[in-house]
C-alpha positions as CSV (number, residue, x, y, z in Angstrom):
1,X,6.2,-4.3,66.7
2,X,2.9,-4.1,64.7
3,X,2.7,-1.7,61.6
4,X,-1.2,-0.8,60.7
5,X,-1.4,-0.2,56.8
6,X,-4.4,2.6,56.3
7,X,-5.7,2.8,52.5
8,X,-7.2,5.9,51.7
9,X,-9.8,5.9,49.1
10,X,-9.7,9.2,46.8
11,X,-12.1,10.1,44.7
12,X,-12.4,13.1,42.0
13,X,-15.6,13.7,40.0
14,X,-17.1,16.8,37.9
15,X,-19.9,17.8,39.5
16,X,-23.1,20.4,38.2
17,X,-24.3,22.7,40.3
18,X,-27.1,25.2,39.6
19,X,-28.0,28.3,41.9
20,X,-31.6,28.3,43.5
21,X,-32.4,31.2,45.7
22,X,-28.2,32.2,47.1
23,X,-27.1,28.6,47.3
24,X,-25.5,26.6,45.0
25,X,-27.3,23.0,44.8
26,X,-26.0,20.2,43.3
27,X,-27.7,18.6,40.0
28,X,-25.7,15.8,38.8
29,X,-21.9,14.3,39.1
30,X,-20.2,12.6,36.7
31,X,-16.5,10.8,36.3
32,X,-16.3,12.7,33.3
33,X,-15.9,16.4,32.2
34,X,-17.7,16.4,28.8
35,X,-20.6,14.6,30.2
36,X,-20.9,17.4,32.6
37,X,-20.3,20.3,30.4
38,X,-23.4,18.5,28.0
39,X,-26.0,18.5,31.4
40,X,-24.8,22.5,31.8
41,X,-25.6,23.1,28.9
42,X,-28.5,22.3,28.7
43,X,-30.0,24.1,31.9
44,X,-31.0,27.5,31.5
45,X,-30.2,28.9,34.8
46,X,-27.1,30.1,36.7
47,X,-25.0,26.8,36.0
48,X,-21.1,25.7,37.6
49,X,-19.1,22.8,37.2
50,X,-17.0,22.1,39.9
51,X,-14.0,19.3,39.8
52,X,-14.6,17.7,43.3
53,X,-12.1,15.7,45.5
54,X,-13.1,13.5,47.9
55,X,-11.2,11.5,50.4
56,X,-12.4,8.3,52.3
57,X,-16.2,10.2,51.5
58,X,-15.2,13.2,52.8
59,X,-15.0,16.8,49.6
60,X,-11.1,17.7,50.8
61,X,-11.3,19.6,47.3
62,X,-13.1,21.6,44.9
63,X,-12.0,23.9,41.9
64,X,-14.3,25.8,39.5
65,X,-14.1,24.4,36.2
66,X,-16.5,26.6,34.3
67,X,-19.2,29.3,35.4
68,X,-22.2,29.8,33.3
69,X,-24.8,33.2,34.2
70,X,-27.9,33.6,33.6
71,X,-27.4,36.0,30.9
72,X,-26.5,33.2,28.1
73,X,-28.6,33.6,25.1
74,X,-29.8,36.6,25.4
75,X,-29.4,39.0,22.6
């Protein structure tokens, strides 16, 4: 009897996405949250940052962290 050990590799990262036209595109991914929040930040559009799970390279995963519009800074 043979027994086949399969290792899955899993993956989570917080990505940026920014909305161009009606899709969201994605800017930049990072291990970490803060560094993500800092690149949002900093955009000026409609911004997103998404936690993203991936398994053996495929997103089984994806959860909205924080939504920024387009109408931040305006008075």
């Amino acid at each position: 009897m043979a027994f086949r050990l399969t290792v899955m590799s899993r993956l989570e990262q917080f990505e940026v996405l920014q909305l161009v036209g009606d899709k969201w595109e994605l800017v930049a991914a990072f291990p970490q949250m803060e560094l993500a929040t800092e690149v949002a930040r900093n955009r000026s559009a409609n911004v997103r940052i998404v936690r993203a799970t991936y398994e053996d390279g495929t997103k089984i995963a994806e959860d909205i962290i924080l939504d920024l519009g387009a109408t931040r800074g305006v008075a």
